[in-house]
C-alpha positions as CSV (number, residue, x, y, z in Angstrom):
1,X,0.0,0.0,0.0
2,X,1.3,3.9,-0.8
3,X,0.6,6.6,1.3
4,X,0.8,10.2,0.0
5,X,1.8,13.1,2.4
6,X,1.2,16.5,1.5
7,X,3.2,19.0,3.0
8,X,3.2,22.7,2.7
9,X,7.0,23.9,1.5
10,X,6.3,27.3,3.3
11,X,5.6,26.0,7.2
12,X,6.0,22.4,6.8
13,X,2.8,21.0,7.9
14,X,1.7,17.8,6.7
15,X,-1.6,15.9,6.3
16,X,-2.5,12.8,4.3
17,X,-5.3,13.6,2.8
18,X,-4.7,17.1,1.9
19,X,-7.2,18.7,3.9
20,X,-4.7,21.9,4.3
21,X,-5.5,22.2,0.9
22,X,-2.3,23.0,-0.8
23,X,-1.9,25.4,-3.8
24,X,1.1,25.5,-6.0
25,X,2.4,29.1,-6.2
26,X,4.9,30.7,-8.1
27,X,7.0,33.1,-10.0
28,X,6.5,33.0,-13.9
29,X,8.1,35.2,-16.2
30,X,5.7,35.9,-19.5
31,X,6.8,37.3,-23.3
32,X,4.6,37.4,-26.0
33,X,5.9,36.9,-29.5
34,X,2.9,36.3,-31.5
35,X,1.7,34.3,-28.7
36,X,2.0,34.1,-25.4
37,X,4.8,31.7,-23.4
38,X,5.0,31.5,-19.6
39,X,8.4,30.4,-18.0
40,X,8.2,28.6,-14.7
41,X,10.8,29.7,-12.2
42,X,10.3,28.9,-9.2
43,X,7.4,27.5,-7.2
44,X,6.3,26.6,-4.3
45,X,3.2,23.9,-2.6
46,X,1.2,26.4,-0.2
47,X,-1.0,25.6,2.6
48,X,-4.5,27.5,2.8
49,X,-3.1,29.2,5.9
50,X,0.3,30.3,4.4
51,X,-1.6,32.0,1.5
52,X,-3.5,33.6,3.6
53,X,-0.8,35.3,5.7
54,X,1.0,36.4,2.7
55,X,-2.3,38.0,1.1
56,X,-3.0,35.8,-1.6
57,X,-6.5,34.8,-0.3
58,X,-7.8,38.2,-0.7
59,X,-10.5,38.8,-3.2
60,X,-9.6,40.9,-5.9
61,X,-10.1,44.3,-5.3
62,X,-12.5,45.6,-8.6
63,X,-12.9,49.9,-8.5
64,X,-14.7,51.0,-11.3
65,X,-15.3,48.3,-12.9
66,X,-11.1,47.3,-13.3
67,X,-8.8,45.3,-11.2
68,X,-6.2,46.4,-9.1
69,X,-2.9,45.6,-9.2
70,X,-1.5,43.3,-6.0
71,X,0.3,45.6,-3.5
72,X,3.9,45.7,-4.1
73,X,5.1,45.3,-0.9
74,X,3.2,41.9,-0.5
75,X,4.2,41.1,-3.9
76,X,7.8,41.5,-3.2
77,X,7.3,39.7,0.3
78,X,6.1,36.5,-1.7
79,X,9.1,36.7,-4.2
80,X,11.8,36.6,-1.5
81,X,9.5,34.0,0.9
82,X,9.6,32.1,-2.6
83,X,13.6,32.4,-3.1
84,X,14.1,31.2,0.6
85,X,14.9,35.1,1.0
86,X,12.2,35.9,3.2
């Protein structure tokens, strides 16, 4: 019998059944060239809390009618948490 553990690369907390309900999250870098190609570099399995704390939970914020850019504080927060930096 196999036994998957999930555990959250951010605060280490495990489960077997995934009930922290981890989310991958990461830095891509995008360039369009007739079409559009995303580059993966780095990422990370989150838990539900650890997204949280780091604002990624948050509903978009929509004033009128457009969406906001994430703040760039937290944004730079989640790129250093993400290249052990933080």
């Amino acid at each position: 019998m196999r036994t998957t553990t999930y555990k959250c690369d951010r605060c280490g907390a495990e489960d077997k059944t995934n009930m922290i309900d981890l989310d991958r999250v990461g830095i891509y870098v995008g360039g369009v060239n007739f079409r559009t190609v995303l580059e993966q570099r780095k990422n990370n399995d989150w838990c539900k809390k650890c997204r949280k704390e780091m604002g990624l939970e948050e509903k978009d914020k929509i004033i009128d009618g457009e969406r906001q850019p994430m703040n760039p504080t937290i944004l730079e927060k989640i790129i250093k948490t993400l290249q052990g930096k933080g």
